[in-house]
VOGU-742401 format. One record per atom (N, C-alpha, C, CB): residue in one letter; x, y, z. Coordinates in steps of 0.1 Angstrom, whole numbers, plus 5000, padded with zeros to 4 digits. Glycine has a CB too. Example, Ala and Ser with C-alpha at 12.3 -4.5 7.8 and 13.67 -1.06 7.14 Angstrom:
! VOGU-742401
A513249435078
A512349555078
A513249675078
A511349555090
S512849785071
S513749895071
S512950005079
S514149945057
END
This chain:
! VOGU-742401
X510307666951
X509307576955
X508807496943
X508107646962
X508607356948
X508607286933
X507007276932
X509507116931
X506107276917
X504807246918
X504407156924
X504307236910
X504707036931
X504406946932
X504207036949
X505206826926
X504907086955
X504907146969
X503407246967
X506707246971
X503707296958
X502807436952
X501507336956
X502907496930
X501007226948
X500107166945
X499307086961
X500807086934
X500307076969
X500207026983
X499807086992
X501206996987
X500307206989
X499807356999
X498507376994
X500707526996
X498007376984
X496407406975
X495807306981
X496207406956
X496107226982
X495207086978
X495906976996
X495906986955
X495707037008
X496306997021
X495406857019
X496107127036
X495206757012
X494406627013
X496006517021
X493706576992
X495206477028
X496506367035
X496406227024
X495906287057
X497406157023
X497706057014
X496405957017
X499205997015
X496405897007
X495105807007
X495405677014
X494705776991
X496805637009
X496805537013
X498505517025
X496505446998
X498205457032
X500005397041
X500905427033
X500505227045
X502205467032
X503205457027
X503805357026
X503705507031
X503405277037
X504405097038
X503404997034
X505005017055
X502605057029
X501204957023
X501104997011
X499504977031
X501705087005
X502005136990
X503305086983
X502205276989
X504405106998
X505705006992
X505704896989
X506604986998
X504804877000
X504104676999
X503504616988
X502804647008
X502804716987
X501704656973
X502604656966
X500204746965
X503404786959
X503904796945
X504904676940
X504704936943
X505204656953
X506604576953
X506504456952
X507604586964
X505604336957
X505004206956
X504504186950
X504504166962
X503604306943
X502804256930
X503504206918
X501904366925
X504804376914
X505804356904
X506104256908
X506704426903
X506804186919
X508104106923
X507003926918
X508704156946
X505803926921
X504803766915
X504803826900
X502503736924
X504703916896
X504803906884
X505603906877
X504303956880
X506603966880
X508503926869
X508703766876
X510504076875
X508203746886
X508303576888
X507803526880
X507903506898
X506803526880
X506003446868
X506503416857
X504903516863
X507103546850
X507203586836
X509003526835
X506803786832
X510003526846
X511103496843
X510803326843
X512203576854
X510103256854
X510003146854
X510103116840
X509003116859
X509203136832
X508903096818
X510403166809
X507203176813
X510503226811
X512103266806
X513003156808
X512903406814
X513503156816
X514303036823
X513902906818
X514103036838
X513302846816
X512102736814
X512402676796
X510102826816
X512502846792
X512002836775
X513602796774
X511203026765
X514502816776
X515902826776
X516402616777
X516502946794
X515402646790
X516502446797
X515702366790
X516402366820
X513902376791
X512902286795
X512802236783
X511702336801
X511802366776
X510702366769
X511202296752
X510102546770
X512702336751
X512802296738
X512702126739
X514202356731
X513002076743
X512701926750
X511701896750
X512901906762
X510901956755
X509501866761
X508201926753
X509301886779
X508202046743
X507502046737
X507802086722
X506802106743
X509502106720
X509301996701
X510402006701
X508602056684
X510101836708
X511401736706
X511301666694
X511701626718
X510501696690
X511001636675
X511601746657
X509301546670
X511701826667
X512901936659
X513901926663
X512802066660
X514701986653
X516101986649
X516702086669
X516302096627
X517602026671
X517902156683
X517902276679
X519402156690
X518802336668
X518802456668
X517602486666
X519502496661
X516002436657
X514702496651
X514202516670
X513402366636
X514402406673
X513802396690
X514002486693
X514202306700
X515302536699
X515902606706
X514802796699
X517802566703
X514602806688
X513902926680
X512802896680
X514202946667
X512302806682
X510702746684
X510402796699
X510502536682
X511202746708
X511102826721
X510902966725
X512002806725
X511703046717
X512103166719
X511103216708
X513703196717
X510103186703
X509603256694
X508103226703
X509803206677
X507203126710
X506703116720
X507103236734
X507102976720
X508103236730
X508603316745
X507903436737
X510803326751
X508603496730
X508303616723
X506503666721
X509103576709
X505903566724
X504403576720
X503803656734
X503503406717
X504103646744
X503803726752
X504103886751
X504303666762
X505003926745
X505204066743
X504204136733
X506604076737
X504004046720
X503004066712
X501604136725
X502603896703
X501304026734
X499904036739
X500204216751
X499503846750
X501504226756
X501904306766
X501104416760
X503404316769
X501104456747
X500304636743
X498804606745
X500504696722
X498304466738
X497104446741
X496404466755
X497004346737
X497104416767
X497004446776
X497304566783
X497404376778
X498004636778
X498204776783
X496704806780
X499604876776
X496004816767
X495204856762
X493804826771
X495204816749
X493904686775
X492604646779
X493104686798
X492204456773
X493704666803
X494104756815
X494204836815
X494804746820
X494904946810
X495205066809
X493205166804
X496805066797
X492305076801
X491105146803
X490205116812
X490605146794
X490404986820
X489904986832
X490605116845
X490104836835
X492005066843
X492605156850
X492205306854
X493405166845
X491805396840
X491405476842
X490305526840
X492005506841
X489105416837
X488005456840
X487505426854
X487405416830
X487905286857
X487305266869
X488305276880
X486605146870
X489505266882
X490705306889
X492005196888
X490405346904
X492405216901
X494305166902
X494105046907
X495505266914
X493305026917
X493304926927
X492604796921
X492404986939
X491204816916
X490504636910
X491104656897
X488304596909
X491804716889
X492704656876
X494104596880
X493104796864
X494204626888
X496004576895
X495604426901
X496704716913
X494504426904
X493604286911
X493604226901
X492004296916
X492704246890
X492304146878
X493704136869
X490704216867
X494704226870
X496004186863
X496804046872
X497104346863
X496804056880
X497103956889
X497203816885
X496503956898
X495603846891
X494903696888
X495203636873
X493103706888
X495003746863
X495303696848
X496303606847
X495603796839
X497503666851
X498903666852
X499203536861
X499503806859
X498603506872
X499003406884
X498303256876
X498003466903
X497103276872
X496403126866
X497303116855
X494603126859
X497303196846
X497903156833
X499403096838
X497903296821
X500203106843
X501203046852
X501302926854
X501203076862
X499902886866
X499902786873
X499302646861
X499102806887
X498302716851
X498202646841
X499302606826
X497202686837
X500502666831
X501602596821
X501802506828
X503102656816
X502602476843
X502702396848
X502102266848
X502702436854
X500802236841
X499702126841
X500002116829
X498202146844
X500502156816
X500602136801
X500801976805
X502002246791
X500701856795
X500801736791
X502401776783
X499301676781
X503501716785
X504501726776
X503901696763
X505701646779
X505001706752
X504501736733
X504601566734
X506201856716
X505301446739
X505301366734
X504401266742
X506501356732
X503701316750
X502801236756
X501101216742
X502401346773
X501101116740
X499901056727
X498601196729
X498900846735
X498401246717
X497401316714
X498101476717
X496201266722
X499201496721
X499201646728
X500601716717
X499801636749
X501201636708
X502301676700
X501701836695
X502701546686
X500701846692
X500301946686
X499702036695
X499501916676
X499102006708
X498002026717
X498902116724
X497101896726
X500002016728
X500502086738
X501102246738
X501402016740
X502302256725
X502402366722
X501502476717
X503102346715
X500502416714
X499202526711
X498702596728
X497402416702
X498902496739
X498002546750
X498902666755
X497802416762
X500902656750
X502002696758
X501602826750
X503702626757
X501302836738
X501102986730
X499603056737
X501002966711
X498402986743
X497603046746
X497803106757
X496702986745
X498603036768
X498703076782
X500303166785
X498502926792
X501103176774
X502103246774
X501303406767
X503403156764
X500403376758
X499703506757
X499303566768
X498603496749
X498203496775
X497603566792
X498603596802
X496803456802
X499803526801
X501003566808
X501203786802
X502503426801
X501303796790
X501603896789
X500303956788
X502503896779
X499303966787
X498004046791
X498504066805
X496403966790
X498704006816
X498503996829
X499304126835
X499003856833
X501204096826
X502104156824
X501904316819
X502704066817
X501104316811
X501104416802
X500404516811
X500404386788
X499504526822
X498604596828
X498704546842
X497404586821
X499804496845
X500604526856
X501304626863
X501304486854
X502604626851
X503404736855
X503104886856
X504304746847
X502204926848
X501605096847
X501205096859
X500205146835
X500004976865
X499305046876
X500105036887
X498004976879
X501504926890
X502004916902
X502505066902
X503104796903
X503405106890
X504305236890
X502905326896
X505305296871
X502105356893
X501005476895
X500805446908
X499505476886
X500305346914
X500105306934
X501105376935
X500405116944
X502505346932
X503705426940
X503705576941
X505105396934
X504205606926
X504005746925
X502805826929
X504305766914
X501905776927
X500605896925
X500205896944
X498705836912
X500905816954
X501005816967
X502405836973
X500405696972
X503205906964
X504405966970
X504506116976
X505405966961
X505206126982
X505206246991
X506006356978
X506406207009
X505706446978
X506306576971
X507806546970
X506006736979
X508506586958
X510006516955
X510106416959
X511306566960
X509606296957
X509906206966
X509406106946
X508706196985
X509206136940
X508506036935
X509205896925
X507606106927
X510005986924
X510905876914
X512005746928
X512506006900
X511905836938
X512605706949
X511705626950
X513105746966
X509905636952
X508705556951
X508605476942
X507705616950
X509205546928
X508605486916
X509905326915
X508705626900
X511305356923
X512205266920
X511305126929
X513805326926
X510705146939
X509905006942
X509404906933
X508805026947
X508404946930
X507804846916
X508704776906
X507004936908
X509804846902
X510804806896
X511404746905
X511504896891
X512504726915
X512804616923
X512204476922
X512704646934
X510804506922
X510204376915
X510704286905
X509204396909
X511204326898
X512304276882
X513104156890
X513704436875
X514104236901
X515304176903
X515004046914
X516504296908
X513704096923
X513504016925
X513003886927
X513504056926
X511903916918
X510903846908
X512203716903
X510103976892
X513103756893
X514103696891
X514703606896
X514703746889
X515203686910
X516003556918
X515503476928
X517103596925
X514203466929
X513303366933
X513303286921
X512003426937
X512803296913
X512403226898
X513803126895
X512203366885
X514703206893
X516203106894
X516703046905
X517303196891
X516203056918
X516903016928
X516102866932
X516803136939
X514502886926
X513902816926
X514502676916
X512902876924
X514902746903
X515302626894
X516802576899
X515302686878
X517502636903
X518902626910
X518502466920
X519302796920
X517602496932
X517002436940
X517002306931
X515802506946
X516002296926
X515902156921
X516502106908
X514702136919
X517402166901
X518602146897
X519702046901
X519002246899
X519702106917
X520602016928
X520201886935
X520702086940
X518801916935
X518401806946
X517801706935
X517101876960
X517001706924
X516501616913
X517501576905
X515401676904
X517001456902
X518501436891
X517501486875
X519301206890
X518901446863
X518001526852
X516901486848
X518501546840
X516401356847
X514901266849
X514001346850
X514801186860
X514501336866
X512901386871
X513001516871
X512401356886
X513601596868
X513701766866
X512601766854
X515501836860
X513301706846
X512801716828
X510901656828
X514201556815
X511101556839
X509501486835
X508801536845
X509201306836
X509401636854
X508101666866
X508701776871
X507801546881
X510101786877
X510601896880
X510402056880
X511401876875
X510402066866
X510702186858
X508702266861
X511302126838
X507802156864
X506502246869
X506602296880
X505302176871
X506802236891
X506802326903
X506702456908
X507602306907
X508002546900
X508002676901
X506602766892
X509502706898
X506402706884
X504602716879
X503402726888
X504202586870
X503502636894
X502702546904
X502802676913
X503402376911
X503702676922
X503902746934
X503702876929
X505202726941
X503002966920
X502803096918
X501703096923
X502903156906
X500602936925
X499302956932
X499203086946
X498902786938
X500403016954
X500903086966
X500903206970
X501803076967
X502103276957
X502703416960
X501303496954
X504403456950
X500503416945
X499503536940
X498303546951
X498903496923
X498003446957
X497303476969
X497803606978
X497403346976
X499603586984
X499203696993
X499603816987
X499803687006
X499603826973
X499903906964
X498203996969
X500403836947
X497703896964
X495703986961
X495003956982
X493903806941
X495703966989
X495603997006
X496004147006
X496703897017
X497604157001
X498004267002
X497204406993
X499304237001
X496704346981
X495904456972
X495004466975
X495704446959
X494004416978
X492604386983
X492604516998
X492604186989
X493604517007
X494004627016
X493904837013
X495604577018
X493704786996
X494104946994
X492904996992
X495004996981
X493205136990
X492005226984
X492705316974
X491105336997
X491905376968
X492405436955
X493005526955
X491405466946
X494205576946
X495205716945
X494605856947
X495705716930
X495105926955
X494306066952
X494606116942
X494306176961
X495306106934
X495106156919
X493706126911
X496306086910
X493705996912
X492705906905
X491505966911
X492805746909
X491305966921
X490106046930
X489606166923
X490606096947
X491006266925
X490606366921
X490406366906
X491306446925
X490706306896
X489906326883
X488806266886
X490506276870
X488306156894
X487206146894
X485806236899
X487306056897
X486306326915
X485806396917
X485006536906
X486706406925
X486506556893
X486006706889
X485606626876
X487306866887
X485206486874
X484306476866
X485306476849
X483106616870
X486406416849
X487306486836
X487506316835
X488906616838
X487106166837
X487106086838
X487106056822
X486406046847
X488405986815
X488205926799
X487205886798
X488905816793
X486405886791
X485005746784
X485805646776
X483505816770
X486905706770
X487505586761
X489405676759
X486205566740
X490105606774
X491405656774
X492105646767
X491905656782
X491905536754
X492805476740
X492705596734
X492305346729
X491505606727
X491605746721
X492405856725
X490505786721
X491505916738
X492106046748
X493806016745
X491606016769
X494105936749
X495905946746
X496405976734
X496605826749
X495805906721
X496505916711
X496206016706
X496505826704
X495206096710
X494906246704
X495406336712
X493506276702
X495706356724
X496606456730
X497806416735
X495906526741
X498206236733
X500306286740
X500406186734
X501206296759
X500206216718
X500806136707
X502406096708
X500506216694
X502806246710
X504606246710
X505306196720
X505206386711
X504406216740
X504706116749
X504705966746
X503906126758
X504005956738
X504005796738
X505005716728
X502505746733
X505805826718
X506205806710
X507805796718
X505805896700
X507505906726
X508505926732
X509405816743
X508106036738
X508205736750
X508205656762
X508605566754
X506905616772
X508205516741
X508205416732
X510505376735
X507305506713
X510605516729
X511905466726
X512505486736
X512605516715
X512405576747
X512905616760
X513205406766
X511405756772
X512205366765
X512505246771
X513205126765
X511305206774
X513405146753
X514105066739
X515704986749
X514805236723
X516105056748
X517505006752
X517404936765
X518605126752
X516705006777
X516704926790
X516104786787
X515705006801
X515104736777
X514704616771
X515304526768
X514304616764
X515604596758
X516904486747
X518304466756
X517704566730
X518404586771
X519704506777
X519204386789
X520904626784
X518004436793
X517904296801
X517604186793
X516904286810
X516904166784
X516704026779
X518103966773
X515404026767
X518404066769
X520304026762
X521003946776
X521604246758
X521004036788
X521904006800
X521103886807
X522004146812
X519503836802
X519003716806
X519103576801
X518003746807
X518203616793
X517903506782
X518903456773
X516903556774
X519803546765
X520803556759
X521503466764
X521203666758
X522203536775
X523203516785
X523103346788
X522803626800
X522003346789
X522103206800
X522103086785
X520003176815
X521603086773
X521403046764
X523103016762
X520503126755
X523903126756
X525103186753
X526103076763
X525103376758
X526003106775
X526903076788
X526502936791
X526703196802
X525802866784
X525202716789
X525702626778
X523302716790
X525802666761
X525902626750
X526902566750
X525802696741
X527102426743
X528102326739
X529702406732
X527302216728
X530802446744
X532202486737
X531902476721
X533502376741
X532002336721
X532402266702
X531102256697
X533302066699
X529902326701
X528802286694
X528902436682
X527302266706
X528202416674
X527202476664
X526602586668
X526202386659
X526102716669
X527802806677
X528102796682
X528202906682
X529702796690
X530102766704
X529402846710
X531402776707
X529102806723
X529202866735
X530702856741
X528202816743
X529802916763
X531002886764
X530902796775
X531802996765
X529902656774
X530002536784
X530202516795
X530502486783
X529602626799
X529402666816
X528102566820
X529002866820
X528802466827
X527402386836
X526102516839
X528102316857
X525202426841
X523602526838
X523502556855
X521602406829
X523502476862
X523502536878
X524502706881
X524302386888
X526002596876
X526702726880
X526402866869
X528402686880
X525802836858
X525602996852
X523903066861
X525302976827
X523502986866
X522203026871
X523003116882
X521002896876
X523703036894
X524503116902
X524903246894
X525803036905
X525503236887
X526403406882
X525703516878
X527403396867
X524203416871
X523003496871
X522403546880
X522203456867
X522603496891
X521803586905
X522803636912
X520803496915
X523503626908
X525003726916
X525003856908
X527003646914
X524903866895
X524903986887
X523704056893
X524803956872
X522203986890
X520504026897
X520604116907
X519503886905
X521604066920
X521804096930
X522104266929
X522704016935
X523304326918
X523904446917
X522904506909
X525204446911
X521904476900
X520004486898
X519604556904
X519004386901
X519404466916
X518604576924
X519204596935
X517304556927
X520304636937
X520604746948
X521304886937
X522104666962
X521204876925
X521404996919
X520305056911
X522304976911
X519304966911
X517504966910
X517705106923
X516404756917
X517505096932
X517405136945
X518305276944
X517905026956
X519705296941
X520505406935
X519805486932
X521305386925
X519405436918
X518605516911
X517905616914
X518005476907
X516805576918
X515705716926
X516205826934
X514705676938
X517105796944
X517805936944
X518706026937
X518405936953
X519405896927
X519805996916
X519306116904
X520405926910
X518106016905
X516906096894
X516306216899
X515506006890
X516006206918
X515906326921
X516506416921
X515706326927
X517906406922
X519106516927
X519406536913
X520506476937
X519206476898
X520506556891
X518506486878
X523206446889
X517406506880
X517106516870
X516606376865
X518006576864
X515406346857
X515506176851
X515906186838
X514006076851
X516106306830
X516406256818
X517806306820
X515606286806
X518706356826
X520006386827
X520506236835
X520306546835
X520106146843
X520706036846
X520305946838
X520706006858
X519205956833
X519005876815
X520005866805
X517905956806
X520505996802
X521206046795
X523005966796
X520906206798
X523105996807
X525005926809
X524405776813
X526506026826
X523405696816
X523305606819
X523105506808
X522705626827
X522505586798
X522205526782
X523705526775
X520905646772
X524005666776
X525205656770
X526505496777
X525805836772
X526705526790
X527205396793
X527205256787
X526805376802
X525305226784
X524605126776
X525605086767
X523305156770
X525905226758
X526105226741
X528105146745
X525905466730
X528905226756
X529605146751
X530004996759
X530705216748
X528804976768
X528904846774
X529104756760
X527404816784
X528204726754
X527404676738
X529304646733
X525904866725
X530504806737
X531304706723
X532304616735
X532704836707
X531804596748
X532604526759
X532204386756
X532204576776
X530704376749
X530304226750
X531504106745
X528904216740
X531704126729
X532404006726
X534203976737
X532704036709
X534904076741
X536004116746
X535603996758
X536104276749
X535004016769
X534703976780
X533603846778
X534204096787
X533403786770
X532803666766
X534103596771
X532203636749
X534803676756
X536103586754
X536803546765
X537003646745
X537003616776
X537503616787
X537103466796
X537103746793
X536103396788
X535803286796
X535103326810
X537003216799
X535003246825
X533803236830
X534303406838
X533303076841
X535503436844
X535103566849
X535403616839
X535503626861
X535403676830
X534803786818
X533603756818
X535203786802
X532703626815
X531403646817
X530803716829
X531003536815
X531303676842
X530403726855
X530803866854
X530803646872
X532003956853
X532204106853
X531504126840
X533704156853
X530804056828
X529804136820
X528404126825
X529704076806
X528004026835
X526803996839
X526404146848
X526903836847
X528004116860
X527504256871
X527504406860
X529204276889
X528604446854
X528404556850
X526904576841
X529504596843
X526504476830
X525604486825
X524204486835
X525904396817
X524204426845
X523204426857
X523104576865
X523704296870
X524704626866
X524504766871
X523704866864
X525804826873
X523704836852
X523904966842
X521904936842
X525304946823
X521504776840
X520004776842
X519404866849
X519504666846
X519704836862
X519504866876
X519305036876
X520804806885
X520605096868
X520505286868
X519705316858
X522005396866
X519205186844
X518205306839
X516905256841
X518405356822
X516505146844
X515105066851
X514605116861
X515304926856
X515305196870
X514105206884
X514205376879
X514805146907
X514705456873
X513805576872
X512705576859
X514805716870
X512405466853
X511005436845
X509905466854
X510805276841
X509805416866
X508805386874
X507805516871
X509305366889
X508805626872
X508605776874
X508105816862
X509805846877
X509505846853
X509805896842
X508305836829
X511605836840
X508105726829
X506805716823
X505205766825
X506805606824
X505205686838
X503805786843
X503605946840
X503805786860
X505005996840
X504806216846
X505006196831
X506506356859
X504806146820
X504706186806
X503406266804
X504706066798
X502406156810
X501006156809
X500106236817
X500606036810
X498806266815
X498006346822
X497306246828
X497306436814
X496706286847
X496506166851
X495206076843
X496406196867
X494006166834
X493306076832
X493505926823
X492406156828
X494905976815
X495205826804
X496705816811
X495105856781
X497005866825
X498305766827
X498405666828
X498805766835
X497205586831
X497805436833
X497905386814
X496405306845
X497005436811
X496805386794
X498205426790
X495505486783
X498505526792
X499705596783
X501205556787
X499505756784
X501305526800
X502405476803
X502605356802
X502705496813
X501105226801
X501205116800
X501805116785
X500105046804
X501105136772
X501205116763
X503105166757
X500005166759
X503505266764
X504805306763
X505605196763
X505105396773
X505505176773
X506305096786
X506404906775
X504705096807
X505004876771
X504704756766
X505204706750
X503404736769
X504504866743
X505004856728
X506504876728
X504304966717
X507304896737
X508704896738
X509404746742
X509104996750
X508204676747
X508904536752
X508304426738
X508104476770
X508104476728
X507904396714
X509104436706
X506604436705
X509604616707
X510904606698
X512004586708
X511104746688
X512104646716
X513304576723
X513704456729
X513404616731
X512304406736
X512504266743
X511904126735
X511704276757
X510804146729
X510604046716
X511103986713
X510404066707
X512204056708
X512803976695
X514204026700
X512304036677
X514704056710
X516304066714
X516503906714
X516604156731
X516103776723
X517003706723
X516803616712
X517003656735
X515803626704
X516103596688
X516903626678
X515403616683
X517003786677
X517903866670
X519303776675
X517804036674
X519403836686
X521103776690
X521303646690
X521703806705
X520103556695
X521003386687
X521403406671
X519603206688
X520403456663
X520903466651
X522103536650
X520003516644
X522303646654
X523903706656
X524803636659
X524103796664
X524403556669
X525503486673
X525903366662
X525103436685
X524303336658
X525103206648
X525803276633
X523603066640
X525703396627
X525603426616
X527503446623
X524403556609
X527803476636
X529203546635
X530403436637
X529303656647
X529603306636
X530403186637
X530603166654
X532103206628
X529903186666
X529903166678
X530703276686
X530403026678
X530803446680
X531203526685
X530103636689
X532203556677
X530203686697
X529103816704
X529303936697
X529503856722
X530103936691
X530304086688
X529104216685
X531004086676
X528704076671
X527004156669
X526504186674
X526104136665
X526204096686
X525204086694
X525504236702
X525203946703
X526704246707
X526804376716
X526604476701
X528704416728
X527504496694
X526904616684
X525304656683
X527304576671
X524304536682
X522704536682
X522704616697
X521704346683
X523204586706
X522604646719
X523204786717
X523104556736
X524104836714
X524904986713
X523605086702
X527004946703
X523605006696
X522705046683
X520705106690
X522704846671
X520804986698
X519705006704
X519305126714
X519604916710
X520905146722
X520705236732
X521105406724
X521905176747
X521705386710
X521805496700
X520205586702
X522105426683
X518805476701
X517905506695
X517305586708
X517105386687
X517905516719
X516805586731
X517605716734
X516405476748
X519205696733
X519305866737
X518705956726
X521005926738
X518605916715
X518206046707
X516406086708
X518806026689
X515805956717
X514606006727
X514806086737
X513905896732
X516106086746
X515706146757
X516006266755
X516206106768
X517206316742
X517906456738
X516106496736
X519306476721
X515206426729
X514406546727
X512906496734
X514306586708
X513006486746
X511906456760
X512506566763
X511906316772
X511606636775
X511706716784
X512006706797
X510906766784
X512506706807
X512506706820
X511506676827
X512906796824
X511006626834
X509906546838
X509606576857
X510306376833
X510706596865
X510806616880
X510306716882
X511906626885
X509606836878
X508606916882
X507606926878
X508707006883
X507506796872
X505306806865
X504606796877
X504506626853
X503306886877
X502406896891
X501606716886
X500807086893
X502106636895
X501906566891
X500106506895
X503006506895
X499606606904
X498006566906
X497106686898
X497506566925
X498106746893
X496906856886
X497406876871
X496807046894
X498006806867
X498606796852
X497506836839
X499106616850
X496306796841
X495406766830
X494806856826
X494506676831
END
């Protein structure tokens, strides 16, 4: 009998909230918020070097972008920090609310930016893209902890890591809305009006999804976990502290546990589409794949995302989350020496790197959901998983699609490095999971 059964029999309390109103929430909230955040991914890649410093050199542009992009990860810990103590002082439900909203305005206000070459805004503009790309990642940063905690901390006994793969689906989703959208008007605008008006829209329209994003949250009531520390009175006063003084090593741990799943999506995104769009004969080559049709190959890969997003959770139940961590990371390490091989292969070597690299996301991304939260004790879970989860998306995801354009240019227009950096990366998180513990029988409501 697993504690978590043990814990169910003691404590016969019926779930707090629907099960399909938990799947719901976790999953739409993530799914408006990796929209949001890929929008701007996508954006920083076609748009942004254009229209807010076009008076740089392409290649500084093109790093001027990506270093803007990168400023949101900076803010993601901050935000764990400043969420992750509402979270668990006052609960799951109005921090998951005010992460939203953060996240949904700061959105719809890139969309309004004045381009860099409109009179007065050369300077203005890019200053407004670094303030509201920051709120993007506050929004972001104290997101993900609380969606994964709705799921899990309202899953049924063994059940938690199939719960926790929801919130995560958000990723793949979030994504292929975001691209499908730019795809859409790709086709139907010509490059004009894409470039002078186009390219807001999908900004614009986050007004929408974050509305029935906060209908559907607005519906809940709070975790019985959350309850119950509040009930016996063991509530943080200040859960920053509380964490770093009792699961110093969890956090250290989550830190690198998440390393590699980072650096391979932003590699298989951002990278990718940068990589696979770039001028044959240009200054590095790429490999001059029209930008519509690589968006396609991008959401064909997304697709194998998340239906192996979804895999996941029952695999983590049946064989363990850090034993399908373990061969799933290892896979990572020698995806990384497949990269340059299958570049080379032209467009299908690229799409069979896109799907395998998308599979391999997909098996170690949706047992996070889990595997982060059951680190922590419930009073600083949200703190402790956010901050895991976020100071991982500065060394892994930060600076991945920076690192690798530089790889790419230093190798004369070859990937190699670039996969070696990702092999290198997923080196660091197995020798986190060899020394984590097994996590599938923490009593997950009486932990503290």
């Amino acid at each position: 009998m697993s504690a978590d059964t043990v814990a169910s029999s003691t404590h016969p309390a019926p779930p707090a909230n629907k099960r399909s109103r938990v799947i719901v929430a976790s999953l739409i909230g993530t799914s408006i918020e990796f929209y949001d955040f890929y929008v701007y991914a996508t954006a920083a890649v076609l748009v942004f070097p254009t229209i807010f410093f076009a008076n740089d050199d392409p290649a500084v542009a093109r790093l001027a972008s990506f270093a803007v992009f990168g400023v949101a990860f900076i803010a993601r810990p901050v935000g764990s920090i400043l969420f992750g103590h509402f979270g668990d002082r006052i609960g799951r439900k109005g921090t998951l609310v005010a992460s939203l909203l953060t996240m949904g305005i700061a959105t719809v206000l890139i969309g309004c930016i004045p381009a860099g070459t409109t009179p007065g805004w050369a300077v203005a503009g890019p200053a407004c893209l670094v303030v509201l790309r920051f709120c993007q990642g506050l929004g972001l940063g104290g997101e993900w902890s609380g969606a994964a905690l709705l799921a899990t901390e309202n899953a049924p006994a063994n059940r938690r890591a199939i719960y926790g793969t929801f919130p995560q689906l958000g990723a793949p989703i979030g994504f292929i809305i975001a691209n499908l959208l730019f795809v859409l008007l790709n086709t139907t605008l010509t490059e004009e009006q894409f470039m002078s008006w186009g390219w807001r829209l999908p900004f614009l329209a986050s007004a929408l999804l974050v509305i029935i994003g906060l209908y559907v949250r607005f519906k809940l009531i709070e975790t019985p976990a959350f309850q119950k520390v509040v009930d016996s009175g063991n509530v943080a006063k200040l859960p920053l502290a509380r964490v770093f003084t009792t699961s110093w090593r969890p956090l250290i741990l989550g830190t690198f546990i998440m390393l590699a799943t980072y650096t391979l999506f932003y590699l298989m995104t951002t990278f990718t589409l940068t990589f696979g769009t770039a001028d044959a004969a240009g200054e590095p080559a790429g490999l001059g794949i029209p930008r519509t049709q690589f968006l396609w190959m991008l959401i064909i890969g997304v697709v194998f995302f998340g239906i192996f997003t979804l895999v996941s959770g029952p695999l983590a139940e049946k064989y363990g989350r850090r034993s399908t961590l373990i061969v799933v990371t290892a896979g990572i390490l020698v995806f990384g020496f497949l990269f340059a091989p299958l570049f080379a292969a032209g467009v299908l070597g690229a799409q069979a790197l896109l799907i395998i690299g998308f599979v391999l996301m997909g098996l170690t991304f949706g047992p996070m959901g889990a595997v982060l939260p059951e680190l922590f004790p419930t009073s600083v879970r949200y703190t402790g998983s956010a901050i895991s989860y976020n100071v991982a998306s500065i060394l892994g995801a930060a600076v991945a699609p920076f690192i690798a354009v530089a790889l790419w240019t230093a190798a004369g227009g070859s990937t190699w490095l670039v996969g070696l950096y990702l092999s290198s990366m997923a080196v660091l998180t197995l020798v986190a999971l060899i020394l984590s513990k097994e996590t599938r029988d923490v009593d997950y409501q009486a932990n503290d």
